[in-house]
C-alpha positions in Angstrom: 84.4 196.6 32.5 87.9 196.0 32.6 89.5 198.4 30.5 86.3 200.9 31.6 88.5 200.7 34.8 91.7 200.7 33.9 90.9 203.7 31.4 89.7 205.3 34.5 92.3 204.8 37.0 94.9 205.5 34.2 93.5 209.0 33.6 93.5 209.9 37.0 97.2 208.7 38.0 98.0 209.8 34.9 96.6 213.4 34.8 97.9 214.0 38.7 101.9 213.5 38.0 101.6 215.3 35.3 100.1 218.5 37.3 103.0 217.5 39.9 105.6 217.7 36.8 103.5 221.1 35.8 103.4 222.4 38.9 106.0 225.9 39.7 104.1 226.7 42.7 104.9 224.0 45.2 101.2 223.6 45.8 100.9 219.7 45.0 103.9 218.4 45.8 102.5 218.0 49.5 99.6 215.9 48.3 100.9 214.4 45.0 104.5 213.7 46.0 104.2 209.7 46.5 102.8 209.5 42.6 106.7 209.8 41.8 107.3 207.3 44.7 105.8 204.2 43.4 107.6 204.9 40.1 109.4 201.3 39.8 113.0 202.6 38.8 113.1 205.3 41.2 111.9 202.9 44.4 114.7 200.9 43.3 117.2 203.7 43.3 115.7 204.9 46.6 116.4 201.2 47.9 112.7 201.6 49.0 111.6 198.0 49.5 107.9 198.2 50.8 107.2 199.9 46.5 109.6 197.5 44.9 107.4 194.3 46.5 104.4 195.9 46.3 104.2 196.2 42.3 106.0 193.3 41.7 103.4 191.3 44.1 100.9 193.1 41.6 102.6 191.8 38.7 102.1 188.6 39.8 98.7 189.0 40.5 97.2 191.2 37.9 99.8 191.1 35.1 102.0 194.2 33.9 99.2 196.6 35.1 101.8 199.0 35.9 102.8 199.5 32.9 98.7 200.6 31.6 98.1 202.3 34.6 100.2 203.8 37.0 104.0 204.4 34.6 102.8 208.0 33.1 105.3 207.0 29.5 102.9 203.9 29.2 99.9 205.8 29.8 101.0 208.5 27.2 102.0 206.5 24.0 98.1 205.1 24.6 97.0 208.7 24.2 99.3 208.6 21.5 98.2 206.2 19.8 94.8 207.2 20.2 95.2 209.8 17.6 95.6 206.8 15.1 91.7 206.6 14.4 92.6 203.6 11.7 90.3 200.8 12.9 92.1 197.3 13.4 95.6 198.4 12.9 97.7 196.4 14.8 98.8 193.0 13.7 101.0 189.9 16.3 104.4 189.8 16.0 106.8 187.5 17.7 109.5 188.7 21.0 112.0 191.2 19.5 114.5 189.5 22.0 117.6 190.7 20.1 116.4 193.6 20.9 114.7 193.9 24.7 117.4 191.9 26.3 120.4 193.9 25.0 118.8 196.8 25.9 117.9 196.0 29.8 122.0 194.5 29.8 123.1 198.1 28.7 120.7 199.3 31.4 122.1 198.0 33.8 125.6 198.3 33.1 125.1 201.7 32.1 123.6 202.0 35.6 126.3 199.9 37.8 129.3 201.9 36.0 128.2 205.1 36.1 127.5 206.3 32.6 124.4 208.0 34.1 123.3 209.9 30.4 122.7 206.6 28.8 120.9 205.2 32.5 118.7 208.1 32.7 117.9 208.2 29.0 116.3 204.6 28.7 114.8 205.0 32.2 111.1 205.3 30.8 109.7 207.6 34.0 112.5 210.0 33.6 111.5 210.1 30.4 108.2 211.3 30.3 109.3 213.8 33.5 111.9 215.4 30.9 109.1 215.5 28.3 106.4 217.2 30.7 109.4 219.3 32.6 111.1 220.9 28.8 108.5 221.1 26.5 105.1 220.8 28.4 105.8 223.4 31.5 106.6 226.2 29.7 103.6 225.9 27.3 102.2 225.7 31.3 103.8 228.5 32.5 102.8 230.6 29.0 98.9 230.0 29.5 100.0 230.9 33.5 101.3 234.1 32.8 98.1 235.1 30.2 95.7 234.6 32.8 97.5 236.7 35.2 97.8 239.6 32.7 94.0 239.5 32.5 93.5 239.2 36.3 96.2 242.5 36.5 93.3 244.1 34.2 90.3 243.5 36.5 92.8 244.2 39.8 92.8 240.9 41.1 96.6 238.5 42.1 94.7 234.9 41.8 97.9 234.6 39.5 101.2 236.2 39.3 104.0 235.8 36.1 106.5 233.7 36.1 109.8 233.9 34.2 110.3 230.9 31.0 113.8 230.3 30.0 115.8 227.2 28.5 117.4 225.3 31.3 118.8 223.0 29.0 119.3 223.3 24.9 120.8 219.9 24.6 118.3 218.6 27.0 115.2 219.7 25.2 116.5 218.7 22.5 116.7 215.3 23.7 113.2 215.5 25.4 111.5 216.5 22.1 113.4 214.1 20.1 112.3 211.3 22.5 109.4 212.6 22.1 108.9 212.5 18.9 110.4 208.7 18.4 107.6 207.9 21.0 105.1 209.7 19.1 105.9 207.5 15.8 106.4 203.9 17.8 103.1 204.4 19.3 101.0 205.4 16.0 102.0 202.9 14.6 102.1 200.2 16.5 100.9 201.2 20.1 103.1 199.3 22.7 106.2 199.0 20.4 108.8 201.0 22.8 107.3 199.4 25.8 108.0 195.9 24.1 111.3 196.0 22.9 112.8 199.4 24.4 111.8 200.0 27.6 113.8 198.5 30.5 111.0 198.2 33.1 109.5 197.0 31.1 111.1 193.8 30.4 112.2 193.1 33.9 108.2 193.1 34.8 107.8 190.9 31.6 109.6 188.1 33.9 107.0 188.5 36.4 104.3 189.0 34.3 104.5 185.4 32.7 103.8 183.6 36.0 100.4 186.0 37.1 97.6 184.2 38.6 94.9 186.6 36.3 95.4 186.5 32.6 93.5 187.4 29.5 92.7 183.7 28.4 90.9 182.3 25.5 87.7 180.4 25.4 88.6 178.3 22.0 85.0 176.7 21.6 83.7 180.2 21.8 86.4 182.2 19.5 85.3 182.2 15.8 88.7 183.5 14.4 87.5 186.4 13.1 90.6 188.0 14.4 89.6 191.1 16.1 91.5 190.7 19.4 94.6 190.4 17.2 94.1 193.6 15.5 93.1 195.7 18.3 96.1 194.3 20.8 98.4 197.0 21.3 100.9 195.2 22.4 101.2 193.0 19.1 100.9 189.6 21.4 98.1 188.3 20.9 97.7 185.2 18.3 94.3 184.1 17.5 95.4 181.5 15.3 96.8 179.5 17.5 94.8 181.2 20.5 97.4 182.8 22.8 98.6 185.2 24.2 102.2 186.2 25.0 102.1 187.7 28.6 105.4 188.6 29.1 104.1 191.8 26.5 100.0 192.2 27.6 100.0 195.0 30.0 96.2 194.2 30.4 94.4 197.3 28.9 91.4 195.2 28.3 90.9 196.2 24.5 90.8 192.1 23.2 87.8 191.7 25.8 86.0 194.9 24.7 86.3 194.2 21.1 85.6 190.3 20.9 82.0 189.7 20.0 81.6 186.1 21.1 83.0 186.0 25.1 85.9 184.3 23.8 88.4 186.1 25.9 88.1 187.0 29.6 90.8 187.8 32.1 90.1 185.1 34.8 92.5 182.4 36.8 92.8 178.9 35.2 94.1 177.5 31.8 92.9 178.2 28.7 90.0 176.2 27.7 91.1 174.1 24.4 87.8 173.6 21.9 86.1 170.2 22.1 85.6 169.9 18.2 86.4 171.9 15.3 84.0 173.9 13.2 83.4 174.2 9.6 83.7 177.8 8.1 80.5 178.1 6.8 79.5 177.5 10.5 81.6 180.4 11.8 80.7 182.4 9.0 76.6 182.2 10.2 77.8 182.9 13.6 79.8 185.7 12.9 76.7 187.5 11.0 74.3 186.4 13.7 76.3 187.5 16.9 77.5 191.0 15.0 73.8 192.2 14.6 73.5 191.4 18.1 76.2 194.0 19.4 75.0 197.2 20.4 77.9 199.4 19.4 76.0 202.5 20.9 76.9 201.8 24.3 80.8 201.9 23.8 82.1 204.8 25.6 85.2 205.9 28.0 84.3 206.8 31.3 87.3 209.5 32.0 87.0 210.9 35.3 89.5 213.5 36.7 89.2 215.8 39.8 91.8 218.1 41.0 91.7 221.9 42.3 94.6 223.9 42.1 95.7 226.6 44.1 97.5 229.6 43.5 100.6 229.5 46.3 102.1 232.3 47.2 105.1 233.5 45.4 108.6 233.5 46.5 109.9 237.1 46.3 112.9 236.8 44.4 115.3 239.6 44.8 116.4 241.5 41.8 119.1 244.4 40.4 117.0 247.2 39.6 118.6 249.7 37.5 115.5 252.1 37.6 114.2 251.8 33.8 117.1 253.5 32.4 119.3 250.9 31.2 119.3 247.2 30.0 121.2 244.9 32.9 123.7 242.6 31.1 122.8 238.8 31.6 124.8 236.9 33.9 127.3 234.1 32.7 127.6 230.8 34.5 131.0 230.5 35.8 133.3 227.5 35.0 133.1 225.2 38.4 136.1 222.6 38.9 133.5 220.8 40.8 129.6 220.6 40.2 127.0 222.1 42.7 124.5 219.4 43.5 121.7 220.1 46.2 122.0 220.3 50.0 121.0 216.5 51.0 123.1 215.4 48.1 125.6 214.1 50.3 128.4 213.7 47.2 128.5 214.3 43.6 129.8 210.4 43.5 126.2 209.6 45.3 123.8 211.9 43.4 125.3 210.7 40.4 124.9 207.0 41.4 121.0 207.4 42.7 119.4 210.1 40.3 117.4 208.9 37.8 117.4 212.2 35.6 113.4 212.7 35.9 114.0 216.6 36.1 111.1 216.9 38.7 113.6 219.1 41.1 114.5 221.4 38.2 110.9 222.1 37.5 109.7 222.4 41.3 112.7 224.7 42.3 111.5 228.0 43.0 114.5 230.1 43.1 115.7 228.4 39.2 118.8 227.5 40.5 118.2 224.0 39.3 118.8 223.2 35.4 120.5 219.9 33.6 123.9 219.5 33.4 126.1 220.4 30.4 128.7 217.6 31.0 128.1 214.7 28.3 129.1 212.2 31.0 126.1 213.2 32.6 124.1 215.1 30.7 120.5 215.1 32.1 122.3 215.2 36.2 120.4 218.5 37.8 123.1 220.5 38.9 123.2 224.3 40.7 123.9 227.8 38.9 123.3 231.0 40.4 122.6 233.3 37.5 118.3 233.7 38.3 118.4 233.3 41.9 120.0 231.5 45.1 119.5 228.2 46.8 117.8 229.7 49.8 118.2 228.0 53.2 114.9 227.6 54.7 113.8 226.4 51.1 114.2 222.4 51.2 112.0 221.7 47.9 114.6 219.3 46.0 114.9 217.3 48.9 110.8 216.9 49.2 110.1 216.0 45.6 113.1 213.6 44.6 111.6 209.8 44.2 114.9 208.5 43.5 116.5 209.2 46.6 119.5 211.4 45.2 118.7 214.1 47.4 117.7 213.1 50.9 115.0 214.4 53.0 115.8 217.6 55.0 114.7 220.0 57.3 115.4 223.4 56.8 117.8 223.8 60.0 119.6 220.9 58.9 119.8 222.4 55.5 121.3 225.4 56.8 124.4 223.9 58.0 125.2 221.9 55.4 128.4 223.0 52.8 128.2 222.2 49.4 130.5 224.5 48.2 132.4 227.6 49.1 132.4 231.1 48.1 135.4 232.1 45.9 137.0 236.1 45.2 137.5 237.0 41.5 139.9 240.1 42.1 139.2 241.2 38.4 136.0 241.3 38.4 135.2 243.3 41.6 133.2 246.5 40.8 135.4 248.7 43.9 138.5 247.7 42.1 137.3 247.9 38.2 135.0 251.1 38.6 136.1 252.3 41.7 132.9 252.4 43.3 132.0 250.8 47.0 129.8 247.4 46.4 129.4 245.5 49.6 126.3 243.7 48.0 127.9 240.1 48.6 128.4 240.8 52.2 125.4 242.3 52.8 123.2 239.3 51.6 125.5 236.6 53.5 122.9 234.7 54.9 125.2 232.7 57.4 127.7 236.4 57.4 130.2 234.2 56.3 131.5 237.5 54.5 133.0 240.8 55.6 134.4 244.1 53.6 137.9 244.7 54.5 140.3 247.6 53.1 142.2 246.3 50.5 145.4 248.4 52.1 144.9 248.4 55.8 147.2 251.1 55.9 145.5 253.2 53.7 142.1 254.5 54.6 141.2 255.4 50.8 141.9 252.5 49.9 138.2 250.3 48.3 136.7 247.8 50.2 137.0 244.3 49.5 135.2 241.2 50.3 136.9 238.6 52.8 135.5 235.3 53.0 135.4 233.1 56.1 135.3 229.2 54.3 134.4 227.8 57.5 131.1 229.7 58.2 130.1 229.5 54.1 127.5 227.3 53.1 127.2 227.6 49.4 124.4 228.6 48.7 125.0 231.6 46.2 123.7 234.6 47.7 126.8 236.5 47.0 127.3 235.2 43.6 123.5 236.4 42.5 123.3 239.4 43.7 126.7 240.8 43.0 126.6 243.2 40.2 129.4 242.5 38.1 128.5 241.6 34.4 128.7 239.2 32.9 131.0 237.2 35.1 130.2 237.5 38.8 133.5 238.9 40.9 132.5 235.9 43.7 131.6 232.8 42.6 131.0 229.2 44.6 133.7 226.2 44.0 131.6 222.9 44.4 132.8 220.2 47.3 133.2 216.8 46.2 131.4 215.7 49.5 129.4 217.8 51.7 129.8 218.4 55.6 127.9 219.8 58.2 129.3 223.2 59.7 
């Protein structure tokens, strides 16, 4: 019954934030936002104290049954390792403390000074949200798009297309190479990153020692036939000497289901030592006698998901048309002094400091202004770039989603006066003055008309137009720099602020 319920509970939590990492439409995050909330690393980062106590009170009560049921990396290397159909493959093994503790100290001095590429890369949440946001959402998005080709064919818009690009090379290439090491660790020996590699992990593992229910052993009843041992995934249980290390059970239940005699159960108390040893011949006849017993026909997993999903509306994202007749070069990002981070942001110093690297705003933004940073110092940090769309002002979706508290809460008035940046003139690349043609698109689209077309010569009245930009009134939020049509380079670009203000 345990792991009947576990196995059920971890499907369903499990199943949900992946929809919510799946999700382009903005649909669930209304109803499924709080699943990335009670993530342990990013309650921590969000200093939110009412998570943090909870499952850490539920540590000490149930055992690291956060790890097996609500983390979504734990629950997927058990899927992984699923695919192993090898009967009896694991075997105990001792604490790889040369290895676990080093790894949380790195952690967290990764975490305290900044180097937030090596932070976000052990965090084990952010993790699987890079996973599901590179590699699984597009193969979302792909299946997305071939449903609404066939609902184009019968006349119906249940779905519409959506564009798939690479936000990131160097971050999909660290997503599927994660991955793939997670894919190997948990074939072969199930719990093996969450034992020695994963950070949360470990810092649970203190907790978890001192819970009041704990999978304990019956010794009179055990026959030492081993099969708890072999079917632990977490390599800590030892029936020789019948115990368990629970610093590394994240209670899955498997020992319970498997052991033939009622020899384990996960109960309060000691373990109860045997009264007299037994001969082997005697635990031999046992063995045979209790085995023909065991109905093995009434094993099964009771997996229960339910979720509808809606088809939201679609943001109607402005584009250059150019009529069929010609190809439209591709826009180039610019080179920023400063990054672009998200209104509610506050400072690049702050978002750097509190993001966890998850990638859940990149893959809910629904004007793709969102993608990974290139800089090596912080690689996986979601930054801003204008080349598919503008951060829109009534559009406060980053702000919503983030668990981590990087991006705080806002409403879209109070998102509309906030400067991240400001809009910057490229003289070289501005279509009046290279083509001599009149433009005006930048002004035109000024959301907050913080720009105006001015002759270049006031004394000439031939003379092209030019865009003058009023840095007081400018908000940043790239209007301008989309939808001008200079290619590849934009001729106005936005210049990141180290801290935001309110204008």
């Amino acid at each position: 019954m345990l792991k009947r319920i576990r196995t059920i509970l971890a499907a369903v939590l499990f199943t949900l934030i992946t929809l919510l990492f799946l999700d382009f439409t903005g649909t669930l995050h209304h109803w499924l936002g709080w699943l990335a909330k009670i993530q342990f690393l990013p309650a921590i980062m969000a200093v939110n104290v009412v998570v943090v106590v909870v499952l850490i009170a539920l540590t000490l009560v149930f055992g690291r049954i956060y790890c097996s049921v609500i983390c979504p990396l734990g629950v997927f290397q058990d899927l992984l390792a699923q695919l192993n159909r090898k009967k009896n493959k694991y075997s105990y093994s001792k604490e790889v403390r040369w290895l676990r503790y080093p790894v949380l100290a790195i952690f967290i001095i990764a975490g305290v000074a900044g180097v937030g590429s090596l932070f976000q890369l052990l965090a084990p949440y952010s993790a699987y949200g890079r996973i599901a946001t590179m590699l699984f959402q597009p193969i979302w998005e792909w299946g997305n798009n071939l449903l609404a080709l066939a609902a184009e064919h019968y006349e119906s818009y249940a779905f519409y297309s959506v564009d798939i690009w690479m936000r990131s090379m160097p971050v999909f290439i660290i997503a599927a190479v994660t991955l793939v090491v997670i894919f190997i660790l948990a074939w072969k020996g199930g719990r093996t990153y969450c034992n020695t590699i994963c950070p949360v992990g470990t810092i649970l593992s203190f907790f978890a020692r001192f819970s009041w229910l704990k999978i304990r052993f019956d010794a009179d009843k055990c026959r030492n036939c081993s099969l708890c041992t072999k079917n632990c995934k977490a390599s800590c249980i030892d029936f020789k000497t019948h115990t368990v290390d629970y610093s590394r059970c994240v209670v899955c239940g498997n020992c319970i289901e498997k052991c033939k005699f009622g020899a384990l159960k996960y109960v309060h108390g000691p373990a109860k030592q045997p009264k007299a040893v037994r001969t082997e011949t005697e635990n031999t006849a046992d063995i045979k006698k209790n085995s023909q017993d065991v109905d093995t026909s009434k094993r099964s997993f009771l997996l229960a998901s339910a979720l509808a999903t809606t088809a939201a509306l679609a943001q109607k994202k402005e584009k250059l048309m150019d009529g069929g007749l010609a190809q439209i070069e591709d826009k180039v990002a610019p080179t920023r002094q400063t990054p672009l981070t998200p209104p509610g942001s506050m400072s690049f110093q702050h978002y750097a400091k509190r993001c966890t690297g998850c990638q859940l705003c990149v893959s809910e933004c629904p004007n793709q202004v969102l993608r990974p940073s290139s800089d090596l110092l912080h690689l996986m940090l979601p930054v801003m770039s204008y080349e598919r769309g503008y951060c829109r002002p009534e559009c406060t979706r980053c702000s919503d989603v983030c668990p981590a508290g990087a991006i705080k809460p806002l409403d879209d008035v109070e998102k509309s006066s906030i400067q991240i940046g400001h809009a910057v003139w490229i003289k070289k690349n501005c279509i009046p003055l290279t083509d001599g043609v009149e433009c005006g698109n930048c002004a035109r689209h000024c959301p907050t008309g913080a720009i105006e077309m001015v002759m270049m010569d006031e004394n000439d009245e031939e003379s092209p137009t030019i865009p003058a930009i009023n840095e007081e009134a400018c908000i940043g939020c790239g209007a301008c720099e989309y939808v001008c049509p200079a290619r590849p380079f934009s001729a106005i670009s936005i210049e990141g602020h180290e801290v935001h203000k309110y204008i």
